[in-house]
N, C-alpha and C positions, 0 to 999 in steps of 0.2 A: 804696850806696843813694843815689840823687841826690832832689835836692828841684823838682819841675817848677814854672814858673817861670807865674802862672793869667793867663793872657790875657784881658780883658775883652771882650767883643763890645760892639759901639758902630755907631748910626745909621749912621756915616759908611764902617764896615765892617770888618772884621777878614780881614785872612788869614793863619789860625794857623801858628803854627811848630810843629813835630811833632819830637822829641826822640824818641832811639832808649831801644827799654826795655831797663834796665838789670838784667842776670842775677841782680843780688841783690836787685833787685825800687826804687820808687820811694814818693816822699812826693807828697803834695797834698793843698792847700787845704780845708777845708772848711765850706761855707756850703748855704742852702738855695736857693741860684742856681748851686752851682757843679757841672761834671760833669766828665766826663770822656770823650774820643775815643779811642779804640782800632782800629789798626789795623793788620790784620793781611795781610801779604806773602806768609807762607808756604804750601805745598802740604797743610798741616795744621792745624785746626783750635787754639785756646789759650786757655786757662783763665786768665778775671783772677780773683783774689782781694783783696778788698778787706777787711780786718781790722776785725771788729768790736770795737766794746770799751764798750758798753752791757750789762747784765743787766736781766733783769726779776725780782724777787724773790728775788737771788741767783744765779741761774741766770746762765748766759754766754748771747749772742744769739750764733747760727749768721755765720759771715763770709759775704760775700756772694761768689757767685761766678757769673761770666757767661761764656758761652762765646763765641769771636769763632770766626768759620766761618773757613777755608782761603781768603786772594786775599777777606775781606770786612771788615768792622769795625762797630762798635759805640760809641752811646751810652750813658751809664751816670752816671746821675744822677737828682736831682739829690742832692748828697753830704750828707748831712744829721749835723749834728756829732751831736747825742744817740746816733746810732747809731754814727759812723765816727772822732770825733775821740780822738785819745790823751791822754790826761789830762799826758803827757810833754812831748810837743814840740806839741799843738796840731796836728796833721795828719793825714792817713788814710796808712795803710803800705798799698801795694800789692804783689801778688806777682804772677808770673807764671807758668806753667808750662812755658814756652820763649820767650827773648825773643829767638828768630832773627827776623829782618825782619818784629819787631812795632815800632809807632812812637807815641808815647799823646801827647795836648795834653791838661793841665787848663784850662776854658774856664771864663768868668762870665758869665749874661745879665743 
């Protein structure tokens, strides 16, 4: 599990690096500016899963999960800790459900 590395966007301009997703799934940041880019190479559709670890009343919140279309991709944010961050390491666990030519940036506005 690698830990993606948040790139900040700035007046002056960003042009993110995109890091390959990693089969045992990745970490990142999380803030209420921060998201995440997903994208997706393959002829097949892919499931992000983003681990929740907020309850409400006891109960567990549902993980959050998006689908990125075939040859499209996807924003996903913004990552909001109350809901996404781990009481462990401070990050949000992400998974994937095929990370063949998927490519993710955590970004911050």
């Amino acid at each position: 599990m690698a830990t993606l590395t948040t790139q900040a966007i700035a007046l002056a301009g960003l042009n993110p690096t995109y890091s390959p997703a990693t089969g045992g799934g990745d970490k990142c940041e999380v803030g209420d500016r921060n998201f995440l880019h997903v994208k997706n190479g393959a002829g097949s559709p892919v499931t992000v899963t983003l681990t929740a670890t907020a309850s409400v009343r006891g109960q567990a919140v549902s993980n959050l999960t998006v689908s990125v279309p075939a040859s499209g991709e996807r924003m996903i944010g913004p990552l909001q800790p109350d809901l996404l961050q781990s009481p462990v390491d401070s990050l949000c666990a992400i998974g994937y459900s095929s990370a063949t030519s998927v490519t993710v940036a955590s970004l911050r506005i």
